[in-house]
C-alpha positions as CSV (number, residue, x, y, z in Angstrom):
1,X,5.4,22.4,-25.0
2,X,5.3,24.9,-28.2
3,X,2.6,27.0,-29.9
4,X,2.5,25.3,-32.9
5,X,0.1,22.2,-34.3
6,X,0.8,19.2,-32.6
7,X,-0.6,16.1,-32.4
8,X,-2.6,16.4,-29.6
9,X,-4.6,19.5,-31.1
10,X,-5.1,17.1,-34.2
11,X,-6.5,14.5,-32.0
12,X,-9.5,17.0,-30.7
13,X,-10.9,17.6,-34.1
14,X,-9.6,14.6,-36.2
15,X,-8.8,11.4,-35.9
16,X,-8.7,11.6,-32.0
17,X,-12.7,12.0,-32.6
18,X,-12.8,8.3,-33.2
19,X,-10.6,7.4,-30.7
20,X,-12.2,4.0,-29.0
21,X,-12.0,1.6,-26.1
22,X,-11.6,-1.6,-27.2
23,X,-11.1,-4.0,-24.3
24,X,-8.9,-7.4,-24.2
25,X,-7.7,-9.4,-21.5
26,X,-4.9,-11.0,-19.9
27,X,-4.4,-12.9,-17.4
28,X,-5.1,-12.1,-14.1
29,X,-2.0,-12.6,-12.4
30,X,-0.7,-9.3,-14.2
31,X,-3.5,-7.4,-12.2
32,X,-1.2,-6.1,-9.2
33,X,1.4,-4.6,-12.0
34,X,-1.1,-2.5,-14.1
35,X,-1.1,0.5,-11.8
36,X,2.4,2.1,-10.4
37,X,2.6,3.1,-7.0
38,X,3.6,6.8,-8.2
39,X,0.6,6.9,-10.8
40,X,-2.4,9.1,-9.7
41,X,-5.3,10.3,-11.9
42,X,-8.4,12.9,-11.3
43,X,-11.8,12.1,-13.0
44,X,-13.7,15.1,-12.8
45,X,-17.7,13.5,-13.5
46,X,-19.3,16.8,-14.6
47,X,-22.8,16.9,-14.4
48,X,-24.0,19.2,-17.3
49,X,-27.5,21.1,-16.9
50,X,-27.2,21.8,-12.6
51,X,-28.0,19.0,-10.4
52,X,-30.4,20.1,-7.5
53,X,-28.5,20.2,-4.3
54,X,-31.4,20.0,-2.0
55,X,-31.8,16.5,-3.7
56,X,-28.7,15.3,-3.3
57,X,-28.3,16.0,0.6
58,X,-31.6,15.7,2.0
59,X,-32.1,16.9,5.6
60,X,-33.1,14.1,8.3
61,X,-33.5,15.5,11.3
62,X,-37.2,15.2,11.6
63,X,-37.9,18.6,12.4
64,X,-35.5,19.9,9.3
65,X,-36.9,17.2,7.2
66,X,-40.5,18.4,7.7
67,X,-39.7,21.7,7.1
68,X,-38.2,20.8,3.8
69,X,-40.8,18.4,2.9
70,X,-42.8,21.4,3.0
71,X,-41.4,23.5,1.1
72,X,-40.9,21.2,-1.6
73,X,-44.2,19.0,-1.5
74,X,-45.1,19.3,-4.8
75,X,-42.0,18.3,-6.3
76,X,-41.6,15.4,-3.6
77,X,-45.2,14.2,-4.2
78,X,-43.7,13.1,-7.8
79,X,-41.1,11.0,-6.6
80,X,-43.9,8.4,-5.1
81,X,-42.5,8.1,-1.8
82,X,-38.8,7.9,-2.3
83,X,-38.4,11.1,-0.7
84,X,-40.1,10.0,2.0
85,X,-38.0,10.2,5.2
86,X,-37.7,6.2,6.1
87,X,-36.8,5.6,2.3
88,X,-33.7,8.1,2.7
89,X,-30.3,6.5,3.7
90,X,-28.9,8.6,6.4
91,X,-24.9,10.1,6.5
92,X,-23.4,8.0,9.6
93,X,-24.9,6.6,12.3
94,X,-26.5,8.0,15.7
95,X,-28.7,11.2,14.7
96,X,-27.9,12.6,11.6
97,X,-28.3,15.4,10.6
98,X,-28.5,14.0,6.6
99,X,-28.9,11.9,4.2
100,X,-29.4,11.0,0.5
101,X,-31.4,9.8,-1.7
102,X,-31.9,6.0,-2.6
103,X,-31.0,5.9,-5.7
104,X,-27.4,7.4,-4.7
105,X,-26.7,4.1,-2.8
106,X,-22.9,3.6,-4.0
107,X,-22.4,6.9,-2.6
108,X,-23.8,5.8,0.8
109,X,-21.8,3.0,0.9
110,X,-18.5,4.5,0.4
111,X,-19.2,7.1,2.4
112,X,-20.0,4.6,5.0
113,X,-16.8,2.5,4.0
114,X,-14.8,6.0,4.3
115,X,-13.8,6.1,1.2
116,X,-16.6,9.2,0.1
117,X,-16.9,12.7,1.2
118,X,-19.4,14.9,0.7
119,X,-18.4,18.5,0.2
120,X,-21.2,21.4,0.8
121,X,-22.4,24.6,-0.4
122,X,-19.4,24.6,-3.2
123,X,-19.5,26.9,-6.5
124,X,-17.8,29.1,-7.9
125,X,-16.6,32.5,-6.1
126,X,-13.9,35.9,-6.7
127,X,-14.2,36.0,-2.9
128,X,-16.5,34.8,0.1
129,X,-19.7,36.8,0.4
130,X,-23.1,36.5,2.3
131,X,-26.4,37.5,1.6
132,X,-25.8,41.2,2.8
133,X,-22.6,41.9,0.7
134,X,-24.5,40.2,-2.1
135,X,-27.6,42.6,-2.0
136,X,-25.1,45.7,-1.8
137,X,-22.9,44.8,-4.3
138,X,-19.5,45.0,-2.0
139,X,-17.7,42.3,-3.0
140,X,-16.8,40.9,-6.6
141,X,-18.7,37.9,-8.0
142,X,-18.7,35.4,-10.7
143,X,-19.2,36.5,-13.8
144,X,-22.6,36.2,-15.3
145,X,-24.1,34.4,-12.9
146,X,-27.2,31.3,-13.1
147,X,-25.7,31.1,-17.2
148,X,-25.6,27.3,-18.2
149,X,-22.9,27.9,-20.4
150,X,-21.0,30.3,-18.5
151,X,-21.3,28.7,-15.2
152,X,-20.7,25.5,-17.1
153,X,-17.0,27.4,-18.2
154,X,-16.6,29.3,-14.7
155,X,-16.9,25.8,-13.0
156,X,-14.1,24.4,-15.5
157,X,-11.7,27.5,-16.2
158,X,-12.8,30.2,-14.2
159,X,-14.0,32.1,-16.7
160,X,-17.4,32.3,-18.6
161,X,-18.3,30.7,-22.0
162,X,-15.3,31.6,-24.1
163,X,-12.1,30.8,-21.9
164,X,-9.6,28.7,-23.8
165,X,-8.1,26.6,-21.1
166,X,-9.6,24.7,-18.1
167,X,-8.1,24.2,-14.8
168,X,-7.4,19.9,-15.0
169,X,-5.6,20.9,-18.5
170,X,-3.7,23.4,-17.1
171,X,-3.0,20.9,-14.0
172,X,-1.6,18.4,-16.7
173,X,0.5,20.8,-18.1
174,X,1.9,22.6,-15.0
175,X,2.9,18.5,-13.8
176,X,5.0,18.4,-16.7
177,X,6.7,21.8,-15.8
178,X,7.0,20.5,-12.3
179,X,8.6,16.8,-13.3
180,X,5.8,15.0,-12.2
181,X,4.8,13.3,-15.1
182,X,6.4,13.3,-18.5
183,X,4.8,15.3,-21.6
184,X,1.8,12.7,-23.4
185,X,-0.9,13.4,-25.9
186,X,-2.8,10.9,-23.2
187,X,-2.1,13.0,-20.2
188,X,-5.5,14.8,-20.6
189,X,-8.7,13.1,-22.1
190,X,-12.5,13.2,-22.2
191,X,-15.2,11.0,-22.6
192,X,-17.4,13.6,-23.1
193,X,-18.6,15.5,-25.5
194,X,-17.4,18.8,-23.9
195,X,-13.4,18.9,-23.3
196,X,-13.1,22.7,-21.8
197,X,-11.9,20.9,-18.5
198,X,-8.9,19.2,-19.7
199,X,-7.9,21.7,-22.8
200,X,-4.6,23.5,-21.5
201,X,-3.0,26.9,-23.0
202,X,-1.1,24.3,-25.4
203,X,-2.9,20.9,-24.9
204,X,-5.9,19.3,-26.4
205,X,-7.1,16.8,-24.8
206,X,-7.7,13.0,-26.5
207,X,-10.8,12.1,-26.8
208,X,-11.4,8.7,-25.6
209,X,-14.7,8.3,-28.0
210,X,-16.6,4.9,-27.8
211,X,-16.6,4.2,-31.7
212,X,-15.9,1.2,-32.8
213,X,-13.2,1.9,-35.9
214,X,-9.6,1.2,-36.2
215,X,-8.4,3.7,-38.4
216,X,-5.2,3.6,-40.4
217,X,-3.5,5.4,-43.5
218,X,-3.7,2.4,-45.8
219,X,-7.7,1.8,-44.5
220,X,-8.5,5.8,-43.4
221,X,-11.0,5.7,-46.6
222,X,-13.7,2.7,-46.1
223,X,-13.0,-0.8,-48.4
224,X,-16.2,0.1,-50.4
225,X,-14.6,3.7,-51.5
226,X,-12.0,1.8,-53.4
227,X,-8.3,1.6,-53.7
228,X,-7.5,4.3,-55.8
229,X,-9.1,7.1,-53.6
230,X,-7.0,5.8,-50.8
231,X,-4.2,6.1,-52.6
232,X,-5.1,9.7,-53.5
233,X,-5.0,10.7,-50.2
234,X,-1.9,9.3,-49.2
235,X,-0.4,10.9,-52.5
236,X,-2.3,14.5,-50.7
237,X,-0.1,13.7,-48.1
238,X,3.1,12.8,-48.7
239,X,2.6,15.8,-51.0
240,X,2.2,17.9,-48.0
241,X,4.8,16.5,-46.1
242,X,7.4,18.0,-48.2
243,X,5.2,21.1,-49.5
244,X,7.2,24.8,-49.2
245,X,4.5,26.4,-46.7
246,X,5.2,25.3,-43.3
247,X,1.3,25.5,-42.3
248,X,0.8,22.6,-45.0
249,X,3.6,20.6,-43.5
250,X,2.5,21.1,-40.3
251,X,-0.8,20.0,-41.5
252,X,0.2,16.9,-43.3
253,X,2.4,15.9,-40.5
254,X,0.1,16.2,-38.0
255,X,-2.9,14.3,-39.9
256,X,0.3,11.7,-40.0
257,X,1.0,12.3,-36.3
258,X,-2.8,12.1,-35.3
259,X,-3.4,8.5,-36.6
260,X,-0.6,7.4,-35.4
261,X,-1.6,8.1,-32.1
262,X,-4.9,6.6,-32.6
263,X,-3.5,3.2,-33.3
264,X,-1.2,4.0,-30.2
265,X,-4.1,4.2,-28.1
266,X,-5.8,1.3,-29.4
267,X,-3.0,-1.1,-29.2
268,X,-2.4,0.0,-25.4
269,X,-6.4,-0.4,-24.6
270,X,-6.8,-3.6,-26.3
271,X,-4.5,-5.0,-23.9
272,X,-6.7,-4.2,-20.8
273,X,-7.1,-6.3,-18.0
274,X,-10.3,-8.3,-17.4
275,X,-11.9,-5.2,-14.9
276,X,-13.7,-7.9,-13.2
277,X,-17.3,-6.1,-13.3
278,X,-20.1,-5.6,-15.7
279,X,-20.6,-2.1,-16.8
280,X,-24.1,-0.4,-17.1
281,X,-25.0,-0.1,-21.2
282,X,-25.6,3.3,-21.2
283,X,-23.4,6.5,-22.2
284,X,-22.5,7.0,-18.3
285,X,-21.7,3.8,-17.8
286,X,-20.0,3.7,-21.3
287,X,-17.7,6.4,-20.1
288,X,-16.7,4.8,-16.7
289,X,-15.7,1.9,-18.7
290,X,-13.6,3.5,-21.0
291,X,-11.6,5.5,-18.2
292,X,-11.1,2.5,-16.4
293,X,-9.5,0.7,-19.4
294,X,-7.3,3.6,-19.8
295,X,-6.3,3.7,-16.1
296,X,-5.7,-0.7,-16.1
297,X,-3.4,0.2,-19.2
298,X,-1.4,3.3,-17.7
299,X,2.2,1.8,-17.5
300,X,2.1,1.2,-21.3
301,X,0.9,4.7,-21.8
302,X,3.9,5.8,-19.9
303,X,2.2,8.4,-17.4
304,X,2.4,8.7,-13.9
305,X,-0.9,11.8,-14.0
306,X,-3.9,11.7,-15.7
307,X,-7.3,14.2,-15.6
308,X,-10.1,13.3,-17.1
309,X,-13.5,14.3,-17.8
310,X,-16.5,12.0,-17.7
311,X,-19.9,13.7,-18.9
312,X,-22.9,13.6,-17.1
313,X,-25.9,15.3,-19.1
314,X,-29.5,16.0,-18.6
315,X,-29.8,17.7,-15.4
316,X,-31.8,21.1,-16.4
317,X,-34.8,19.9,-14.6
318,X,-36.9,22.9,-14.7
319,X,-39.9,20.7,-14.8
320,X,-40.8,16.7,-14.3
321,X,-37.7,17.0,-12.0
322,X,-39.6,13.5,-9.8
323,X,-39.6,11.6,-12.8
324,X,-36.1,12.8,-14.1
325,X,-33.4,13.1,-11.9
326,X,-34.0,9.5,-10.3
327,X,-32.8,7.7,-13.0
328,X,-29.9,10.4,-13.0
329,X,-28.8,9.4,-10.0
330,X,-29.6,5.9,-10.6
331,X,-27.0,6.4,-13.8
332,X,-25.0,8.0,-11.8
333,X,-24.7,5.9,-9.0
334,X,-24.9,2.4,-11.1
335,X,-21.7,4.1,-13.0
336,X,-19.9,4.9,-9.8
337,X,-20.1,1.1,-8.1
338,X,-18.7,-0.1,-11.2
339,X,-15.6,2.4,-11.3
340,X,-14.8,1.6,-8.0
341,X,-15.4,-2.0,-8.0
342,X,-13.0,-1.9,-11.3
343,X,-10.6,-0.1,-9.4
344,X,-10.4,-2.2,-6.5
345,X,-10.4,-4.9,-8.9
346,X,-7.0,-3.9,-10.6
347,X,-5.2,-2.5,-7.7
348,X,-5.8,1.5,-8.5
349,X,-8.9,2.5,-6.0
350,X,-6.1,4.4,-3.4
351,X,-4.4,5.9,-6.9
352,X,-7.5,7.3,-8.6
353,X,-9.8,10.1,-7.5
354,X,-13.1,10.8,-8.3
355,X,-15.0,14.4,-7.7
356,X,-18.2,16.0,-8.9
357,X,-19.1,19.0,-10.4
358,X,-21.9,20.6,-12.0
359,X,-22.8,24.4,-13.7
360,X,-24.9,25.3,-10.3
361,X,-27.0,24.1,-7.8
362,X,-31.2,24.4,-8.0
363,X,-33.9,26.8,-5.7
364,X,-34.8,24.9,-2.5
365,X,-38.1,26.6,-3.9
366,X,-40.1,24.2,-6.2
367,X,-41.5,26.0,-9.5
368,X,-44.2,23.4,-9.8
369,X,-43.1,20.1,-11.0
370,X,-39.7,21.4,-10.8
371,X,-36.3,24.3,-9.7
372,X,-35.0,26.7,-11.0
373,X,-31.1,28.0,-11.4
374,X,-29.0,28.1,-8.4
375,X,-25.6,28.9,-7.5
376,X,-24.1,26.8,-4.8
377,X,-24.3,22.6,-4.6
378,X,-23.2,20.0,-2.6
379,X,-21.1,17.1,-4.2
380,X,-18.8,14.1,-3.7
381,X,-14.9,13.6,-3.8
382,X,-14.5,9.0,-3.6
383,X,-11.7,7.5,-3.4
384,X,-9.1,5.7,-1.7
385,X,-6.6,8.6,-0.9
386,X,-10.2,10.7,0.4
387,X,-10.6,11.1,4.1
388,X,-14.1,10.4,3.6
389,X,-17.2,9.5,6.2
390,X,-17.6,13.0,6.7
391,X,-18.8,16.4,5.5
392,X,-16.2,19.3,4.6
393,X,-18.3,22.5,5.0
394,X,-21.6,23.3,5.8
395,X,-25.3,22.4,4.3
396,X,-27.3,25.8,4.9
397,X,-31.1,24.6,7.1
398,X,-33.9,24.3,4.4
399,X,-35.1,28.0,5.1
400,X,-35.5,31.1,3.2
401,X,-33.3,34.9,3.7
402,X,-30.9,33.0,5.9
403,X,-27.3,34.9,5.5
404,X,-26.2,32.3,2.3
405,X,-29.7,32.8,0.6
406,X,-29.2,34.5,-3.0
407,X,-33.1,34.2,-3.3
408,X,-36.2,31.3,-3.1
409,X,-33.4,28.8,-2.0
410,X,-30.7,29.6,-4.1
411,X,-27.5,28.9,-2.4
412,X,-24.0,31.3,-2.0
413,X,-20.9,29.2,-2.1
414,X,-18.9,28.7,1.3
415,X,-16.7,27.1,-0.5
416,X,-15.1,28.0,-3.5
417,X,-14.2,25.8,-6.6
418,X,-10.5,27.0,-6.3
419,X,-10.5,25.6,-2.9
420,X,-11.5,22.4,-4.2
421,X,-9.0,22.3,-7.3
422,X,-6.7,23.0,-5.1
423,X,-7.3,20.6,-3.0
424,X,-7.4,18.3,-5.6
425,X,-3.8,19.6,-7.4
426,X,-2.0,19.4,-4.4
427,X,-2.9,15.7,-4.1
428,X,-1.8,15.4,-7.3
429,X,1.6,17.0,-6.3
430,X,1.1,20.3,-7.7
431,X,3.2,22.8,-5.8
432,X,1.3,26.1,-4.1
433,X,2.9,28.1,-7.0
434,X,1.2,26.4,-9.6
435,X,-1.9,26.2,-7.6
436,X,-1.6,30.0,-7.6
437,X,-1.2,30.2,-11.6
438,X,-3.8,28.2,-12.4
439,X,-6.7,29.6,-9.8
440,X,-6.2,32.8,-9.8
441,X,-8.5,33.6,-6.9
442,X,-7.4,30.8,-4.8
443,X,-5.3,32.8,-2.0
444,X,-8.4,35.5,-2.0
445,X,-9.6,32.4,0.6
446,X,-7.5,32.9,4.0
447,X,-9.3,29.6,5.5
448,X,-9.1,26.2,3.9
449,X,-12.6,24.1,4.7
450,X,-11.1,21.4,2.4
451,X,-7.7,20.3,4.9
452,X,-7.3,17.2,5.4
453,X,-9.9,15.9,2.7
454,X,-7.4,13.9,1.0
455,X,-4.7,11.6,2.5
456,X,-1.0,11.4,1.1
């Protein structure tokens, strides 16, 4: 992998922009052969804006629950009793001590099928600290801390708004280094309209877009612009295929290369199997689709590793958060069952991993009608390979100053987003010595909350 333009970096800003998901069909019977047994891929489902954690794992033990319900009555009174404690669907059975929200449902249900595990009090960290070591400044922290945009980059690439290359791109590149999977311009993609996560130091990711445009060199101008300006720019560049600058060569070759790749993608897409399952018509549900195309299609790709990011936006909910961030999770979770089901459908559910992430978690303290920026959050790892029907960490009680309390609710990490990448990496092969390159504060973490999360 070189320094200089390829296609992939074409592909980011060019005609990889319009890259679509077109789906066909074949017949069924091909279903078991679309996914190799060596093939794994990572979805990383971002959700951009900082989902509130205290609505995502609710407490249910009743005197927990009424001490939350407390604190947040004015925020709960808005959800018209769906936060109510006999509307919640409770983590495992006996007493537990949590649950979630209704309109997470497919989230309950793998979790009660094992195949989803809920991961607590994760964000990003330099090293573990407490409340105490927080107030007296004697341990390094995050960078530019509650930042949308800089928590948003921290949570991808360990560094605030400005860093170059996230750690799933780095991931893709460090499998190629490692002989995992060979060298692909569709080794990294997003189907968002962020890509930090899957950039590398020398790969852009492709962007799986959802337009609807087959483009070409003989039809890259639209019919109604006429022939003779199409045949301009393929005179522009054949003429800078053979210029004396190399930059223009490079440029021409790559415009060349970057269409190319384009039709590539659609050829291999169009010949998806039938997924078996109806997709939500919305951008969420848009995006599962797409990735799931891509994953039924990954033999003819020629991959055995694939990261990608799926975009989740809209989750700043500093006020109206009862009449917002249900139909977020109802997104969310409509998107999810139909990724899985997909999955299952074409033989890849034990081959695919799903995980959450977002820029921060929310104040336990309501600001009204809504919360404010946190730090730590709780989320979910699904899929076939996850030890799931259990929680990996801890969930701090709904109280105020306890020893992970930043302030009004606001929760420090216990566990640290390099524990989870690397959790994630080594299930998708990645030696300890890469896991060291690209987290660097991954070993400043002597215990590992995460073992035995995923199987294989």
């Amino acid at each position: 992998m070189g320094h200089n333009i390829d296609r992939r970096q074409f592909l980011s800003t060019g005609a990889g922009l319009l890259g679509l998901l077109a789906s066909g069909s074949f017949s069924p019977a091909l279903r078991a052969q679309t996914v190799q047994d060596d093939y794994r891929a990572l979805v990383l489902v971002f959700q951009f804006g900082g989902v509130d954690c205290h609505d995502v794992i609710i407490p249910y033990d009743n005197g927990a629950y009424n001490e939350y319900a407390n604190i947040r009555a004015s925020v709960i009174a808005d959800h018209g009793g769906n936060r109510a404690r006999s509307a919640l669907l409770p983590l495992g059975s006996g007493s537990p001590d949590y649950a979630l929200p209704p309109e997470l449902s497919a989230f309950h249900t793998l979790f009660e099928e094992g195949s989803a595990a809920v991961v607590g009090n994760l964000g990003p960290l330099v090293e573990p600290v407490n409340r105490e070591q927080l107030t007296a400044g004697s341990v390094a922290l995050p960078p530019r801390l509650f930042s949308h945009n800089d928590q948003q980059s921290v949570w991808q690439a360990t560094s605030p708004e400005g860093a170059l290359a996230g750690w799933g791109g780095i991931f893709t590149e460090l499998m190629v280094e490692q002989g995992i999977s060979p060298d692909s311009p569709f080794a990294a993609l997003t189907t968002a309209r962020d890509s930090l996560f899957v950039t590398g130091y020398d790969t852009v990711p492709y962007v799986a877009g959802s337009g609807r445009v087959r483009l070409d060199l003989a039809g890259v101008i639209a019919n109604s612009s006429g022939g003779s300006l199409r045949s301009l720019y393929q005179a522009l560049i054949a003429q800078g295929q053979s210029a004396d600058h190399i930059l223009t060569r490079d440029l021409a070759n790559t415009t060349v290369n970057g269409f190319q790749a384009n039709e590539e993608y659609l050829s291999i897409v169009e010949q998806a199997p039938d997924l078996g399952v109806t997709f939500a018509d919305t951008s969420l549900g848009s995006q599962f689709e797409r990735v799931a195309n891509i994953i039924a299609t990954q033999q003819q790709f020629g991959v055995k590793r694939q990261v990608f990011l799926v975009g989740a936006y809209g989750y700043d909910t500093h006020s109206y958060q009862g009449g917002l961030l249900p139909d977020l999770h109802t997104d969310l979770s409509d998107g999810v069952a139909a990724f899985t089901e997909a999955l299952k459908n074409i033989g890849a559910f034990d081959r695919v991993t799903l995980a959450t992430g977002s820029d921060f978690g929310r104040t336990l303290r309501a600001n009204g009608d809504g919360t404010d920026h946190g730090w730590g959050g709780h989320h979910f790892v699904v899929g076939g390979a996850v030890n799931g029907g259990q929680l990996y960490g801890s969930i701090p009680d709904p109280t105020f100053e306890h020893s992970q309390d930043a302030g009004n609710g606001r929760l420090i990490p216990t566990i640290a987003v390099d524990q989870y990448a690397a959790s994630l990496g080594r299930w998708l092969g990645l030696e300890d010595a890469a896991l060291e390159f690209a987290l660097p504060s991954w070993r400043n973490f002597s215990a590992d909350p995460l073992s035995g999360l995923m199987l294989g």
